[in-house]
NUROGU-481146 format. One record per atom (N, C-alpha, C): residue number from 1; atom name; x, z, y. Coordinates in steps of 0.001 Angstrom, whole numbers, padded with zeros to 6 digits. Layout:
N
REC    k   a        u        w        v
REC  NUM  CA        X        Z        Y
...
//
This chain:
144
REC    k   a        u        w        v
REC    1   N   117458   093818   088029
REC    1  CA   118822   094033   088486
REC    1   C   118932   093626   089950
REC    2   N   119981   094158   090588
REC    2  CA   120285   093892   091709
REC    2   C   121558   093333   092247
REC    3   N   122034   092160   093217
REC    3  CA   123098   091498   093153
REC    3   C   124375   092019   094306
REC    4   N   125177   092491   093642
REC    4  CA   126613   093095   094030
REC    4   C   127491   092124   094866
REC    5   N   127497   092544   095389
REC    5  CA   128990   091857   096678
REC    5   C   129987   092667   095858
REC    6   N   131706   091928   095804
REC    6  CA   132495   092586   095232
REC    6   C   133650   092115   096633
REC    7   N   134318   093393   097119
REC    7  CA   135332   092680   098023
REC    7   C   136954   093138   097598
REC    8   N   137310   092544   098169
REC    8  CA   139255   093571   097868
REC    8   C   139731   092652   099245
REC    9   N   139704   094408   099909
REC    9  CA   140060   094634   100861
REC    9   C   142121   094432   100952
REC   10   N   142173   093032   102026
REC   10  CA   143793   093160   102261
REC   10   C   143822   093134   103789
REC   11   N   145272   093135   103886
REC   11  CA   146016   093493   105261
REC   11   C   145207   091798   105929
REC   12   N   145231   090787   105337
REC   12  CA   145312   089623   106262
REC   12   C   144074   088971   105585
REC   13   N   143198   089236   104881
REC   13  CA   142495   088813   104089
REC   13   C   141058   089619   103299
REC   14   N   140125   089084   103539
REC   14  CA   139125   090063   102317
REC   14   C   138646   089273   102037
REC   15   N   138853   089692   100457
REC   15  CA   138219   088418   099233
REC   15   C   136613   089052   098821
REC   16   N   135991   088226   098882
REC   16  CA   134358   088557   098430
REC   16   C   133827   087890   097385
REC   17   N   133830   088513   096359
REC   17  CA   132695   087673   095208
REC   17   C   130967   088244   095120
REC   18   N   130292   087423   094277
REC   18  CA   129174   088087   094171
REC   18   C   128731   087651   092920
REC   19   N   127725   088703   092854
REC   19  CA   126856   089061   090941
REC   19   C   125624   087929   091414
REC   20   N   125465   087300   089684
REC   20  CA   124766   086755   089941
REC   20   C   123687   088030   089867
REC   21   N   121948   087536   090171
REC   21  CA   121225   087979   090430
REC   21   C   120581   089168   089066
REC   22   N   121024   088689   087786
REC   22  CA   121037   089555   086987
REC   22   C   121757   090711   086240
REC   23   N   122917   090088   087436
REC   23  CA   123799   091616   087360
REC   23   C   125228   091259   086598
REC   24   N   125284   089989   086050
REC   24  CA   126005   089895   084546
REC   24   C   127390   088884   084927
REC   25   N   127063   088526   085966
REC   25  CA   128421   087262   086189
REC   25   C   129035   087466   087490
REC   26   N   130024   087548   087946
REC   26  CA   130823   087371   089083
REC   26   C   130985   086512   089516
REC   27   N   131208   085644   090414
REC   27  CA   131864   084766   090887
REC   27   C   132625   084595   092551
REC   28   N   133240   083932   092416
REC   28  CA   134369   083680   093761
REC   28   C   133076   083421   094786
REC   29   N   133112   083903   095981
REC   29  CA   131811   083663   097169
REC   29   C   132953   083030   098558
REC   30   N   133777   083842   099115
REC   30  CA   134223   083366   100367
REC   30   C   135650   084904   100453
REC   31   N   136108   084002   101465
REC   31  CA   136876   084601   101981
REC   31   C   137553   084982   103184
REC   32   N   137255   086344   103931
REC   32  CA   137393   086352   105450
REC   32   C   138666   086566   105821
REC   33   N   138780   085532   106667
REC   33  CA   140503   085876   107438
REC   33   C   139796   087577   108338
REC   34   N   141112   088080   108520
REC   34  CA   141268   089316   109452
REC   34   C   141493   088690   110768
REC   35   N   140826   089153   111337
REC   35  CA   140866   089048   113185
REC   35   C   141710   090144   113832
REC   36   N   141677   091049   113222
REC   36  CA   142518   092120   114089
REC   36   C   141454   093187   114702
REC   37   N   140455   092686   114103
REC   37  CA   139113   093478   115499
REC   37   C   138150   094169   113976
REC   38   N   138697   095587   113390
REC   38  CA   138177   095769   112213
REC   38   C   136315   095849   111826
REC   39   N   135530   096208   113424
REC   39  CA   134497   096088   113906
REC   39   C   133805   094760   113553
REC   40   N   134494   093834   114069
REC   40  CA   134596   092143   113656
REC   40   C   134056   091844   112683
REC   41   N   135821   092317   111764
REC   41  CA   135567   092004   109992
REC   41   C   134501   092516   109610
REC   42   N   133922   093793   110392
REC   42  CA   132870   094724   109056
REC   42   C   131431   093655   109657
REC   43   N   131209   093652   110525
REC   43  CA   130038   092413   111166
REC   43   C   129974   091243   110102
REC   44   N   131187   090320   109591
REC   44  CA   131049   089171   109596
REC   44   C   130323   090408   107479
REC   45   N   131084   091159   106995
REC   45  CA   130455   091662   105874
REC   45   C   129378   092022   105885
REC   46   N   129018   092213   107297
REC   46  CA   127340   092773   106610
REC   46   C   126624   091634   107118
REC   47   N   127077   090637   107629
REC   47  CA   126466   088773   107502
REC   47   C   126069   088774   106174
REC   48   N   127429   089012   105235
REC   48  CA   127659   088283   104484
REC   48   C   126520   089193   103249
REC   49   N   126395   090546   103495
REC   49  CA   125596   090958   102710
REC   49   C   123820   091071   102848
REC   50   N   123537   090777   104295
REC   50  CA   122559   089982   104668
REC   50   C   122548   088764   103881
REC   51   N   123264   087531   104201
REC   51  CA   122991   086395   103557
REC   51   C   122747   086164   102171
REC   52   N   123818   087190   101215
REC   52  CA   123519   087110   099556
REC   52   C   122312   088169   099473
REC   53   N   121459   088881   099796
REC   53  CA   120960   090045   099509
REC   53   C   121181   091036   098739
REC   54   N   122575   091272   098877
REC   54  CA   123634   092461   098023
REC   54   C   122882   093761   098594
REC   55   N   122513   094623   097587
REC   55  CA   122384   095821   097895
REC   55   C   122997   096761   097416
REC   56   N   124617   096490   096827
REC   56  CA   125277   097326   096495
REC   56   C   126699   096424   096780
REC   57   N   127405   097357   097143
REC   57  CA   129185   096604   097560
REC   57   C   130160   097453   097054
REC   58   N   130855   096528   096225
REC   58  CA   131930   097331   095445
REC   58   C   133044   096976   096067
REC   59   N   134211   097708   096041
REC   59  CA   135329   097684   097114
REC   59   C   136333   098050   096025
REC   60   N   137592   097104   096231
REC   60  CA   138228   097439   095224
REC   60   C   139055   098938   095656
REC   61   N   139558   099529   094950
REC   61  CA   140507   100887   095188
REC   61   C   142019   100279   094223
REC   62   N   143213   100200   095656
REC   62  CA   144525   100141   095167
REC   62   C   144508   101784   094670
REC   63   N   144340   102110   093360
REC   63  CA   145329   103004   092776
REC   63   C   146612   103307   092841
REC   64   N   147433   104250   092493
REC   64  CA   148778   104205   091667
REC   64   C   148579   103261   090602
REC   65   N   149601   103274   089907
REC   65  CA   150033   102561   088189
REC   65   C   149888   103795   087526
REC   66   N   149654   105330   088161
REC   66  CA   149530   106395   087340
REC   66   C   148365   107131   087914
REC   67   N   147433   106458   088426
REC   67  CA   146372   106428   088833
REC   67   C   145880   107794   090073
REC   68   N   146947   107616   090713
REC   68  CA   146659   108479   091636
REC   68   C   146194   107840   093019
REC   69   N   146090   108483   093644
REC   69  CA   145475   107765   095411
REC   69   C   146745   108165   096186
REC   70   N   146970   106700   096362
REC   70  CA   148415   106626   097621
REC   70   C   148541   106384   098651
REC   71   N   149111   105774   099729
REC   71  CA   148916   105465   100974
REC   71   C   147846   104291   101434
REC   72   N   148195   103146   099774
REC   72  CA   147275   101824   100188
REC   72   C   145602   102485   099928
REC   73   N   145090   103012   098778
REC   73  CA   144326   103420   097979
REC   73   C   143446   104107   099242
REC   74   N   144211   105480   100307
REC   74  CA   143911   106634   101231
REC   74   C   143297   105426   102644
REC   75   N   144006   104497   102457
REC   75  CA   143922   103547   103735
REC   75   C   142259   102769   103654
REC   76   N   142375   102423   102393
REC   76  CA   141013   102021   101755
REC   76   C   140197   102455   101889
REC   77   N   140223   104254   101300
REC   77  CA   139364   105068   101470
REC   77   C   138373   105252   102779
REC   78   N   139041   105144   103838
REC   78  CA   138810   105714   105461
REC   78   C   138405   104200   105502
REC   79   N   138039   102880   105080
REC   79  CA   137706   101465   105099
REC   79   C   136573   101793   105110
REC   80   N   136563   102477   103663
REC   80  CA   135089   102321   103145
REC   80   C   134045   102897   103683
REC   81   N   134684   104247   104599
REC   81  CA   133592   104871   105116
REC   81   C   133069   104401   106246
REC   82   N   134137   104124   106933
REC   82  CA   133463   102860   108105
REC   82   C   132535   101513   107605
REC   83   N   132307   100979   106247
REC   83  CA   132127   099967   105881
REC   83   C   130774   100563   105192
REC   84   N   130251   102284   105097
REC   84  CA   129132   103101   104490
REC   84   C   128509   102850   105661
REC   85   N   129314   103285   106646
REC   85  CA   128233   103402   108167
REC   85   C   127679   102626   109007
REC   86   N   128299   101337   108613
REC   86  CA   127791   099806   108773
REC   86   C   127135   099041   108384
REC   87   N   126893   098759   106868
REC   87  CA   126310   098017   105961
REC   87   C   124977   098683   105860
REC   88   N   124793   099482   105368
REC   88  CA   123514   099691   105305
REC   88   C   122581   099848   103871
REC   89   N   123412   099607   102547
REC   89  CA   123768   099317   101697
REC   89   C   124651   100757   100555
REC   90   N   124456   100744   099357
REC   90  CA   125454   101237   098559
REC   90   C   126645   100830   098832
REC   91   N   127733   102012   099245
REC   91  CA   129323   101239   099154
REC   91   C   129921   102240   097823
REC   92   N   130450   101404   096551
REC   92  CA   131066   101965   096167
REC   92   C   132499   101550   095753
REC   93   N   133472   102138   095138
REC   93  CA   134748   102206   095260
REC   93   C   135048   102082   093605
REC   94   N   136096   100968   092984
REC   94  CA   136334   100468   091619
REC   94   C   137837   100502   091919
REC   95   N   138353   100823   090918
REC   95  CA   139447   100908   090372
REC   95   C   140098   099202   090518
REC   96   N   141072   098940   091153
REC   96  CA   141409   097642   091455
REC   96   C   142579   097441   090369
REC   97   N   143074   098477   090193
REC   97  CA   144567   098602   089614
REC   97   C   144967   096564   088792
REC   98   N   145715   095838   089095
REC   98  CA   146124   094951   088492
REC   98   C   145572   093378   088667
REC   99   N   144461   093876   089880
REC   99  CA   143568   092621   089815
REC   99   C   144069   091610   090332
REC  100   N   144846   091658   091504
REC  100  CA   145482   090396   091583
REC  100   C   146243   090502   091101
REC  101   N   147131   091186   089778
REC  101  CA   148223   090383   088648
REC  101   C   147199   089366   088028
REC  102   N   146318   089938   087377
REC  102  CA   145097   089302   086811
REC  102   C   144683   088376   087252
REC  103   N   144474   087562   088293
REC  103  CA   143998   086809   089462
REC  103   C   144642   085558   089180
REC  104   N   146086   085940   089967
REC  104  CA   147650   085194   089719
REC  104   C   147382   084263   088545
REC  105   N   147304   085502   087254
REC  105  CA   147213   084605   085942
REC  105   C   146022   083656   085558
REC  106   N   144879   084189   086142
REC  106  CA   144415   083459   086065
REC  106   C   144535   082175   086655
REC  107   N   144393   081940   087826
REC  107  CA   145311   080991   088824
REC  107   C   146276   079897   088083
REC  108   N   147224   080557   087405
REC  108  CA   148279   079775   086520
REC  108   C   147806   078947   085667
REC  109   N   147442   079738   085095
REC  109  CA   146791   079080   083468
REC  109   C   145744   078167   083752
REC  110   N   144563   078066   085268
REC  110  CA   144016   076921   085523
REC  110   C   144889   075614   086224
REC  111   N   146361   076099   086274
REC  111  CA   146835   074893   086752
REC  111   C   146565   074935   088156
REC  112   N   146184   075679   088980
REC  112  CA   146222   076067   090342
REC  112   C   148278   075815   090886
REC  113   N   148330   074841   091936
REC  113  CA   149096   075054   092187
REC  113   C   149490   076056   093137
REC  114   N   150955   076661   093068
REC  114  CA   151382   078114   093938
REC  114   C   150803   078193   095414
REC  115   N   150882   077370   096146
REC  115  CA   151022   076876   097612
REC  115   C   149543   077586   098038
REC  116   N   148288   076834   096479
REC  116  CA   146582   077127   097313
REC  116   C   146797   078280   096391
REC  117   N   147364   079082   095937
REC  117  CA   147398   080573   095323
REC  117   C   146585   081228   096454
REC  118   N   147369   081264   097496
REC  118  CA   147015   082380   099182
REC  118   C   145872   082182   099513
REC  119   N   145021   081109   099365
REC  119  CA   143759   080902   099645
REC  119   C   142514   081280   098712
REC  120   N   142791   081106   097874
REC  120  CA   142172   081555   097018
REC  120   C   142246   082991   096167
REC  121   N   143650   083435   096023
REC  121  CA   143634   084585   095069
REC  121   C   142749   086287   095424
REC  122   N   142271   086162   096822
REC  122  CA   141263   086902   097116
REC  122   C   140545   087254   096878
REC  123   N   139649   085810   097026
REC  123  CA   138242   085573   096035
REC  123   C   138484   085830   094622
REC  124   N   139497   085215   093601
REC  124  CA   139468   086296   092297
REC  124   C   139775   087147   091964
REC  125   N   140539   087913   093166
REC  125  CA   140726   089212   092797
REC  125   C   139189   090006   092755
REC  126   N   138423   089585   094206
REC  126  CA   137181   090145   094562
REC  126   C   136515   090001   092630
REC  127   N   136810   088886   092483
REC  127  CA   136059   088675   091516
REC  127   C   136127   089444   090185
REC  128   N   137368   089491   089827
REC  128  CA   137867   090374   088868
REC  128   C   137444   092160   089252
REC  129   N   137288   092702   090251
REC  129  CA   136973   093862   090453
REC  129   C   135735   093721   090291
REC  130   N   135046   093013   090527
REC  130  CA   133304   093339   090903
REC  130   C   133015   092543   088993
REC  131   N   133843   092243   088433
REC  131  CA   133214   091672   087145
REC  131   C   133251   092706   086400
REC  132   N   134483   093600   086747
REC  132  CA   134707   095083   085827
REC  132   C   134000   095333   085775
REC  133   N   133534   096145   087126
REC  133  CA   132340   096772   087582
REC  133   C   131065   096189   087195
REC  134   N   130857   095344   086974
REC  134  CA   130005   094808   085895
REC  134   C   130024   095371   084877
REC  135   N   130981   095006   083955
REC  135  CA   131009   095189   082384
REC  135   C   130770   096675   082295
REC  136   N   130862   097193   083053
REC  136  CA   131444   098684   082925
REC  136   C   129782   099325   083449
REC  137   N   128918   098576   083378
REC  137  CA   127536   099217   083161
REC  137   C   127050   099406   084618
REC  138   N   127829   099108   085726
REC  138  CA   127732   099340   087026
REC  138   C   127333   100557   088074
REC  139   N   128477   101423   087378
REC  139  CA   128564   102980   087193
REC  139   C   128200   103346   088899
REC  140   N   127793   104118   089403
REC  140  CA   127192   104519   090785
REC  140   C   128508   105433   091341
REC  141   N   129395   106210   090755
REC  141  CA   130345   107345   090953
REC  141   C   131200   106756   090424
REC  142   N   132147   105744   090667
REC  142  CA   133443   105540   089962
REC  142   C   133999   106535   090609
REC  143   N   135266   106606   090042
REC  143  CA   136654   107513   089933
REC  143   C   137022   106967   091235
REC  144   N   137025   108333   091856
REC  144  CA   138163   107815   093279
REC  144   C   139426   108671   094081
//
């Protein structure tokens, strides 16, 4: 197996998890503030996929709730291709739909207080997308 970078791409934030080495576990890795300099951000990701030896990067995709591709989802899209032509690497694209509701809750239920929510809920969102993408056999063509 080979070990997955999982990111979810935000306006002020990209949350990064990574697979462990057998493919089977996710976990929270880091999280890059946005500089404003999107060149920047994609540099400090392909550090970051240098440093884990990810040879595949899953990116979350904001869906609709009726699973269509919308403005956030289209914005993503045109991310990723800049983020194909950089890395060097598989980029593929997972269905994000709910992950940071999912995140949140998780968050709660560990007793995370609200305040370090912002710091952290990145990294499990990253995490929650790239764990799907796990379970889900670590399909090469998701739905996009």
């Amino acid at each position: 197996m080979t070990r997955a970078l999982g990111l979810d791409l935000g306006a002020r934030r990209i949350g990064v998890a990574l697979s462990d080495s057998g493919g089977v576990l996710a976990t929270p890795y880091e999280v890059v503030e946005r500089t404003g300099d999107r060149g920047r951000d994609h540099a400090r990701v392909a550090a970051l996929v240098d440093e884990t030896g990810a040879e595949v990067v899953v990116v979350g995709l904001p869906l609709s709730l009726d699973g269509t591709v919308g403005p956030a989802a289209r914005a993503v899209l045109e991310e990723v291709e800049e983020l194909r032509a950089t890395l060097g690497v598989e980029v593929v694209t997972w269905d994000e739909r709910l992950s940071t509701v999912e995140a949140e809750r998780s968050l709660r239920a560990a007793g995370v207080r609200r305040g370090r929510h912002r710091r952290i809920v990145d990294q499990v969102a990253a995490t929650v997308i790239l764990q799907s993408w796990l379970d889900a056999g670590r399909p090469h063509e998701p739905r996009e």
